[in-house]
C-alpha positions, 0 to 999 in steps of 0.5 A, a space after each residue: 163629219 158629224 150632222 149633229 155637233 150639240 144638242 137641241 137645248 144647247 147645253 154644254 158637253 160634260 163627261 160627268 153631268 149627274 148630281 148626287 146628294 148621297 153621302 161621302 165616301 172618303 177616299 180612303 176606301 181606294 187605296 190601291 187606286 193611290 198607287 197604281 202608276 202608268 208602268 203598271 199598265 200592261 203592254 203589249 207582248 213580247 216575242 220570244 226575243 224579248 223585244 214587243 211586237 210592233 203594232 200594226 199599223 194603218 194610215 187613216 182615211 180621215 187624214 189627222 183623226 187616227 192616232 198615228 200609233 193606234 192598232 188598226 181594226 178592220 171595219 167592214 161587216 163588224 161591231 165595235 165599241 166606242 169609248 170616250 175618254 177625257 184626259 186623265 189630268 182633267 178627269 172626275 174633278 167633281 171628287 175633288 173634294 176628297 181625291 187629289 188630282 194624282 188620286 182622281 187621275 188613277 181612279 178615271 185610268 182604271 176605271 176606263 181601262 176596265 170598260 175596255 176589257 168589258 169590252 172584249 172580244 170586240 175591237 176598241 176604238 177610244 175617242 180622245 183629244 188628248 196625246 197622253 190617253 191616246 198612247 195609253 189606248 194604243 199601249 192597251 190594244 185599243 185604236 185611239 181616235 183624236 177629235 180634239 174642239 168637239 166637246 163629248 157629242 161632237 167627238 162621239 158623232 164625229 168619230 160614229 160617222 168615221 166608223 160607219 164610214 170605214 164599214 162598221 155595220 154596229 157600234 157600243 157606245 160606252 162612257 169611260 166610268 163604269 166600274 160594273 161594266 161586263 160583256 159589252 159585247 153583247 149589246 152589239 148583237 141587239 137589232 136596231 137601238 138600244 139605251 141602257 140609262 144610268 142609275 137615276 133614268 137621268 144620263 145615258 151610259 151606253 148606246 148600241 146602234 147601227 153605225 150609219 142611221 145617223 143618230 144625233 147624240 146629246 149627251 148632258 143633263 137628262 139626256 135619257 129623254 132626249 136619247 129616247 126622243 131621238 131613236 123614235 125619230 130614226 124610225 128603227 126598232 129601240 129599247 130600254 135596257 136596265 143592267 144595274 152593272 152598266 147604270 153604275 157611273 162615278 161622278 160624285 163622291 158618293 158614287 165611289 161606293 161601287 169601286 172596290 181595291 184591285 
């Protein structure tokens, strides 16, 4: 279980917490987002028999927190990175504006199965409280962890502890809406801590830390500053990392400026 369940200040966990006064991009821009559907999602390989191999499969240590079809990774002497995902359903509702839920749904899909694949050749563990984006997780290669009730910090610390736990020496924490993400890998070679901000030095987008240094997690409104607060108090190495490609998150309507047709 996690030490820290929210930060100091008491604010309420958000998945998308920056406020823009950009202009509108309408959603227009997006039409390949329109028409993506969950079929077109890739699946895991078929044998040369045509059936799909099974995935393997591994009974949790923390009894109902592993998602019973997730593909299991061996933790010990390895990094990782952990994604938290909201339910695509209830996803970007600031865009509301100008996409509709099916619309907004498609957009939250690609854009957290592109952090995926930024992610390889690490192991994925995609931290959810929904059934649906856990089977999209596991359909994707990716372990999906359920801490449902926890809000964005308690989900993140619960499911860090988890891993730390199971004998992952260095995690990447990495938000879910980074359409310029690439070679997240990298950061899980970095010593002691390290915060990439986003683009405004406002939110933080990713974290790369040891597993086991007991990191509280803030996330919410200015939580760069906390973040930063809180690696000094771990008493390890930290940095600021600035990549324009991992600063780029889509909360607002303006923001959707760096999302291109697949």
């Amino acid at each position: 279980m996690s030490a820290c369940r929210r930060n100091s200040h008491g604010k309420a966990d958000h998945f998308a917490v920056r406020r823009l006064s950009s202009a509108v991009t309408h959603a227009s821009t997006f039409p390949a987002l329109m028409t993506r559907r969950s079929s077109d999602q890739p699946r895991l390989p078929k044998r040369p028999n045509g059936r799909r191999r099974p995935s393997r499969l591994r009974r949790p240590s923390f009894p109902g927190r592993l998602y019973d079809g997730a593909v299991s990774f061996g933790g010990q002497g390895t990094g990782g990175v952990v994604i938290p995902v909201k339910a695509f359903s209830n996803a970007k509702m600031r865009l509301a504006s100008v996409l509709s839920p099916e619309q907004r749904a498609a957009l939250a899909r690609e854009m957290a199965e592109h952090v995926i694949k930024a992610s390889r050749p690490l192991p994925v563990i995609v931290v959810c409280d929904d059934l649906e984006v856990a089977a999209w997780a596991e359909n994707l290669g990716a372990r999906a962890l359920l801490e449902p009730g926890l809000g964005l910090n308690g989900a993140v610390g619960t499911a860090v502890a988890q891993l730390g736990a199971e004998g992952f020496e260095r995690l990447v924490v990495a938000h879910a809406d980074l359409p310029l993400a690439t070679d997240l890998a990298r950061l899980a070679e970095i010593d002691g801590i390290a915060l990439v901000p986003d683009r405004h030095l406002d939110g933080t987008n990713v974290i790369s830390l040891p597993a086991r240094c007991g990191f509280c997690f803030s996330y919410g409104p200015g939580s760069f500053l906390r973040h930063q607060d809180e690696a000094r108090r771990t008493g390890l190495p930290w940095r600021v990392i600035h990549d324009p490609g991992l600063a780029w998150d889509v909360d607002f309507p303006a923001d959707m400026a760096a999302v291109t047709p697949s």
